[in-house]
C-alpha positions in Angstrom: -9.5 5.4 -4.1 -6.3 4.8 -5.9 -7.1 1.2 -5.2 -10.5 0.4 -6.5 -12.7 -1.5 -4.1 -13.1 -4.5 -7.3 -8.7 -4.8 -7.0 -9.1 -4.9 -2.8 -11.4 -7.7 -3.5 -9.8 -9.8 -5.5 -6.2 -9.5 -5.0 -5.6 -8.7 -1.6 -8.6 -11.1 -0.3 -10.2 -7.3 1.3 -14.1 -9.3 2.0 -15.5 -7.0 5.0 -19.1 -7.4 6.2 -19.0 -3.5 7.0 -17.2 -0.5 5.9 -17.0 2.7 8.3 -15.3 5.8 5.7 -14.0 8.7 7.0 -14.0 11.7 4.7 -16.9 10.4 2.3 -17.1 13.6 0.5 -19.9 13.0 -2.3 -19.7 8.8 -1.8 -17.9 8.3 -4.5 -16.8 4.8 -3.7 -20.6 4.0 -3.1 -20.8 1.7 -6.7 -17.7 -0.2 -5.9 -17.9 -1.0 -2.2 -21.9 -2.3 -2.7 -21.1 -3.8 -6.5 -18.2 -6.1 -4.6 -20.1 -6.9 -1.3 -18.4 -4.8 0.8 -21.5 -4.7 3.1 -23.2 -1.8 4.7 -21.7 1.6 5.2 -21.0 3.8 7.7 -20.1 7.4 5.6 -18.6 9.9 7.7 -18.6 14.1 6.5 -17.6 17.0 8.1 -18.8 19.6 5.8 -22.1 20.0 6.1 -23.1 21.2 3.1 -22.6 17.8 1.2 -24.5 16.1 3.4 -28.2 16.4 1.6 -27.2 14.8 -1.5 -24.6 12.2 0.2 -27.6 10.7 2.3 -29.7 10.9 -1.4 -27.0 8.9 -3.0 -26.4 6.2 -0.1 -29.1 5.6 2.0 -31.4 3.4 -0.2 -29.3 0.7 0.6 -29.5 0.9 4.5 -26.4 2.7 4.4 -26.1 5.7 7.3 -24.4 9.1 7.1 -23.0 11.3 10.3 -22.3 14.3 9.9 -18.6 14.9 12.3 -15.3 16.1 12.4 -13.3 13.4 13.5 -10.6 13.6 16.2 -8.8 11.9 18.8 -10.4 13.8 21.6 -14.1 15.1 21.9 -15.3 18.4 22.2 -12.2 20.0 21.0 -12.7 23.5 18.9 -10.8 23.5 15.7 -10.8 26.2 12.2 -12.2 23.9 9.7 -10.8 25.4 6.6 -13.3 25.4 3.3 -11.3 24.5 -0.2 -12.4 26.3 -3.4 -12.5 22.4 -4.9 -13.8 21.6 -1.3 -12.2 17.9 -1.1 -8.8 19.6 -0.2 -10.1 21.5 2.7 -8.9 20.4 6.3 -8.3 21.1 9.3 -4.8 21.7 8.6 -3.0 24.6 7.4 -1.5 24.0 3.7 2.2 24.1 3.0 3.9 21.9 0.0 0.0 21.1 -0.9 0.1 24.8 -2.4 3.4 24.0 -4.5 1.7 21.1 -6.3 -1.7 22.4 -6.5 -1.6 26.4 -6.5 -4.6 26.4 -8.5 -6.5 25.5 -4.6 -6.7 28.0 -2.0 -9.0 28.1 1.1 -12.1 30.6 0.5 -14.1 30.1 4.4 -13.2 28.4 7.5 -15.8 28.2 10.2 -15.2 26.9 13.7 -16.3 23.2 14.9 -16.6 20.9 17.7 -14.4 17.7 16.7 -15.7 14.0 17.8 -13.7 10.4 18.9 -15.2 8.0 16.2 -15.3 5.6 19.4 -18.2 8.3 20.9 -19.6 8.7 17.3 -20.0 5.3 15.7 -22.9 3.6 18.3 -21.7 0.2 19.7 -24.9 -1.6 18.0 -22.9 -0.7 14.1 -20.5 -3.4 13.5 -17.8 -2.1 10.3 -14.2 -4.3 10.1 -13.1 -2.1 7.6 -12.2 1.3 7.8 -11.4 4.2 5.1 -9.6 7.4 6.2 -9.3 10.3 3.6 -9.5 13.3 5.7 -6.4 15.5 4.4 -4.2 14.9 7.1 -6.0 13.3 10.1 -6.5 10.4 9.6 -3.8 9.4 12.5 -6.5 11.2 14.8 -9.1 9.2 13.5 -7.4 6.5 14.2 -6.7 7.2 17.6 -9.9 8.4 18.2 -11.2 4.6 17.1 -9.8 3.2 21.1 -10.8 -0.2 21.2 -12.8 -0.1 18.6 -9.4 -1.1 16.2 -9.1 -4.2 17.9 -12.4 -5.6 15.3 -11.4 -4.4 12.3 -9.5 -6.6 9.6 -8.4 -3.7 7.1 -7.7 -0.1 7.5 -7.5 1.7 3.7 -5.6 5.4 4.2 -4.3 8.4 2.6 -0.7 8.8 3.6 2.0 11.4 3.2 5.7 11.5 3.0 6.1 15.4 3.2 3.9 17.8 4.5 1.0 18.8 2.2 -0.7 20.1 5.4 1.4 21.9 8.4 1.6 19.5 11.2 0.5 16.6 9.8 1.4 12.9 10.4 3.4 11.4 7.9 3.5 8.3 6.9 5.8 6.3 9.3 3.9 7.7 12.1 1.0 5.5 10.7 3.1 2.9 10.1 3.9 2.3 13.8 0.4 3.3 15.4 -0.8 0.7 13.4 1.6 -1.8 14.2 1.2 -1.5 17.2 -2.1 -2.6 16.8 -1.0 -5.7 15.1 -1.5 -4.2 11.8 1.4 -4.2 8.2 1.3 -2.0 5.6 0.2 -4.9 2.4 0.6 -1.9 -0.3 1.1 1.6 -1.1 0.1 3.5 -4.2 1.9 6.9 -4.1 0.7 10.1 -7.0 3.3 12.6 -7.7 2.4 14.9 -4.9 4.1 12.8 -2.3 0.6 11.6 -1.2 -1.0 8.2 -1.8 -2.9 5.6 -0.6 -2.3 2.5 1.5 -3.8 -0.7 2.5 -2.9 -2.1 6.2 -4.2 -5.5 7.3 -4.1 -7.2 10.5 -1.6 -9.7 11.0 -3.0 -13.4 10.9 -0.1 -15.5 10.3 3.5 -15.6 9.0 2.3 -17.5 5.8 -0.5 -15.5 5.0 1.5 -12.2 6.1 4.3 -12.9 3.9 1.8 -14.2 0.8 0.2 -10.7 1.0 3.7 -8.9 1.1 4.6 -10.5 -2.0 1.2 -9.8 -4.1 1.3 -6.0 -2.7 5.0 -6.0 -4.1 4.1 -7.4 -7.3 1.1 -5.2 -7.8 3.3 -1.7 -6.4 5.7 -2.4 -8.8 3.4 -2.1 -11.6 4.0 -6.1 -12.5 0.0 -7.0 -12.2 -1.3 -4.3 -13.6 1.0 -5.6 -17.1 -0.9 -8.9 -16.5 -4.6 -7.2 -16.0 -3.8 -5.8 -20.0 -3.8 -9.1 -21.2 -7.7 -9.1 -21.4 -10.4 -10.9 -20.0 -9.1 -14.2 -19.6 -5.8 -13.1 -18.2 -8.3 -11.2 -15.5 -10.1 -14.4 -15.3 -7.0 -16.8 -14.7 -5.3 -14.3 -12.3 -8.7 -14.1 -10.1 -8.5 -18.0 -10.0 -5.2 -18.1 -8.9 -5.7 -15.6 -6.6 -9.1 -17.2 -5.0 -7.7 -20.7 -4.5 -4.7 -18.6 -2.6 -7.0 -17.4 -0.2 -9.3 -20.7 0.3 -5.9 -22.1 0.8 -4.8 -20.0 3.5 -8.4 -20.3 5.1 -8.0 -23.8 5.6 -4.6 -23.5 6.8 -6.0 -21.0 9.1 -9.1 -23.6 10.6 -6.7 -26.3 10.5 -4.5 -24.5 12.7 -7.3 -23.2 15.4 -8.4 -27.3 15.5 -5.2 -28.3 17.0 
């Protein structure tokens, strides 16, 4: 995550009681999301081979691992291609991804049966965040989430603004799926490969809304990160400020629904 789970936390006020990620790979993210209280996990993998020492690694926790290839439809036969570094592989075809990064190249592919995270995820295993790093389709995922969406707070993403993969969906495309939903993109990270990260959150308010805008702004543009070198007490008086920002916006909030 280009956006640690400790940053999420504390300066964009990202508090879930559950996480549901897409693309969990070797659960890397495992220490941060359970070191800030992120709540229990729901770690999603499609190659099986990582699976045994993924569910070694998270499930002394209570945390749950599925073994899928997620999709928008069900049943749906797809090439699952196999990376030689095996976190680039996909269901999608490279293209500009091999400019950038010739040193990858797909060694396998094997055919699978894809799955709606809607038919995947049981009803009884609540998550109002959600993590999507699945090299390209994630918008699938997302539509493969139905009404699901409609209870979670924070959706964390990989994005594109060319195409790494053939076919994929770039990052506008996300952009207005999830607004539609009634969710704004807070933040973006982007890495020199015209790929990056981004946090979406669920609109709650046009003071909160814009309050968030302005602290994704000032982080994107490299402004907080200056502040986080001025040690530990600038760390401690930024998290201050930023902690009474969001009790004050809670109260707004509960003062608003009592009217």
């Amino acid at each position: 995550m280009l956006i640690p789970p400790g940053q999420l936390r504390t300066m964009f006020f990202v508090r879930p009681n559950g996480v549901l990620h897409v693309g969990a790979h070797s659960g890397q993210e495992f220490d941060g999301y359970h070191a800030n209280e992120f709540g229990r996990v729901l770690w999603v993998e499609a190659q099986e081979s990582l699976i045994p020492d993924l569910v070694n690694k998270v499930c002394g926790v209570g945390d749950r691992v599925f073994n899928a290839v997620v999709w928008s439809e069900s049943g749906v036969e797809l090439d699952f291609k196999i990376a030689n570094n095996s976190q680039s592989s996909s269901l999608f075809e490279f293209q500009d991804h091999k400019d950038f990064h010739p040193e990858v190249s797909f060694v396998s592919h094997e055919l699978v049966r894809t799955v709606r995270l809607d038919d995947l995820i049981p009803e009884n295993e609540p998550f109002n965040m959600v993590n999507l790093d699945i090299q390209g389709a994630e918008l699938e995922a997302l539509e493969g989430l139905g009404a699901r969406l409609d209870h979670v707070f924070w959706v964390y993403c990989e994005v594109n603004r060319t195409q790494l993969y053939a076919g994929i969906a770039l990052v506008g495309e996300i952009d207005d799926f999830l607004q539609s939903a009634g969710f704004f993109r807070v933040v973006t990270v982007w890495k020199s490969a015209n790929w990056g990260d981004a946090l979406y959150v669920r609109r709650r308010g046009p003071l909160r809304d814009w309050a968030l805008s302005m602290i994704g702004n000032f982080y994107q543009f490299s402004r907080l990160n200056r502040v986080l070198y001025l040690g530990r007490i600038g760390k401690w008086l930024l998290k201050r400020a930023l902690d009474r920002l969001y009790v004050a916006l809670r109260r707004r909030a509960v003062l608003r629904k009592s009217r």
